[in-house]
N, C-alpha and C positions, 0 to 999 in steps of 0.2 A: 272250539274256541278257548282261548285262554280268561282264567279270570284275572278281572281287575285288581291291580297293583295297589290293594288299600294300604300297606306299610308309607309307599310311596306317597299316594294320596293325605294320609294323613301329616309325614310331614309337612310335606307343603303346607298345609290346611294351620298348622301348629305354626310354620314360618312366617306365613303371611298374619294371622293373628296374633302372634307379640309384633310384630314391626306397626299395626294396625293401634294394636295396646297402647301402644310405647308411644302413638303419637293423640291418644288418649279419645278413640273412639270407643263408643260404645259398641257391644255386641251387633245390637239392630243395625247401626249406622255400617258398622265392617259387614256383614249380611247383605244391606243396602247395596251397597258399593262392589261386593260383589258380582250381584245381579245385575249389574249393570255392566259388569266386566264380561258376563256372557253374551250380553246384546252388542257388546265391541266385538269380541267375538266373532258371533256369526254374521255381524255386518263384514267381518273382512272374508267368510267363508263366501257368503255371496256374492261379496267383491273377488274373489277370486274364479268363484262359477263363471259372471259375467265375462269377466276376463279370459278363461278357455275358451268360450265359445265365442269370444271375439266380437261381440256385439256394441260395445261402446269403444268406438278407434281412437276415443279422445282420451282414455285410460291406457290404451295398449292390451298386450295380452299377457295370462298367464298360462301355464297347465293343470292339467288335472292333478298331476303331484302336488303342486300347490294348492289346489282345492282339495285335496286329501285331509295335506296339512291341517291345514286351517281349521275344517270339521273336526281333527283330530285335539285342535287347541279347543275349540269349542267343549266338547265333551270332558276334556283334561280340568276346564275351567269349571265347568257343571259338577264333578262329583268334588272338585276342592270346596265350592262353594255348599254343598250337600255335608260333606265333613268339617265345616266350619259351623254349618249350624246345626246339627246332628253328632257332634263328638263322639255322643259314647256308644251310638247306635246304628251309623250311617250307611253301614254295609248292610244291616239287617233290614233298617229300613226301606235301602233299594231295592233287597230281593221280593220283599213285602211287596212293594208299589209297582216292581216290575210284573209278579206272580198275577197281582190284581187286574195290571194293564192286559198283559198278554192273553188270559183268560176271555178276552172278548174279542178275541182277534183269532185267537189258535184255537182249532177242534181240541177237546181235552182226550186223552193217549189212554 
């Protein structure tokens, strides 16, 4: 697998916090608002699940590609919001959190 694109990540993270600045939120409240950008998010990843598998006709349908996406914006939106509040650490802190997750899941090697 390839790793994550923290250069990238982090502007973003840096982009969206002066536009956020500049309109004179506080850290918490931009953090906030984040968080809440990932539950848009995956509401549209869901909405697009639904929608491949074609179970609400009153939506129409999507594809999987599109449900790809979506997940894929989800996750994008997750590590921007992780580097907004984590700046100077947030790669290290993932590996941390993911090291810790994975360990109760995966036989250790």
């Amino acid at each position: 697998m390839h790793g994550i694109p923290w250069d990238t990540i982090d502007q973003l993270a840096r982009r969206f916090t002066d536009h956020d600045t500049a309109l004179g939120l506080s850290p918490e409240e931009q953090w906030s608002l984040q968080v809440l950008k990932i539950a848009e998010e995956t509401g549209e990843a869901a909405q697009a699940v639904i929608g491949a598998r074609g179970t609400n006709p009153r939506k129409g349908t999507s594809s999987w590609d599109d449900a790809h996406a979506e997940v894929a914006d989800v996750v994008v939106t997750a590590l921007v919001a992780l580097a907004r509040m984590r700046p100077d650490d947030a790669a290290e802190y993932l590996d941390r959190h993911l090291a810790a997750k994975s360990a109760k899941f995966l036989p250790s090697l």
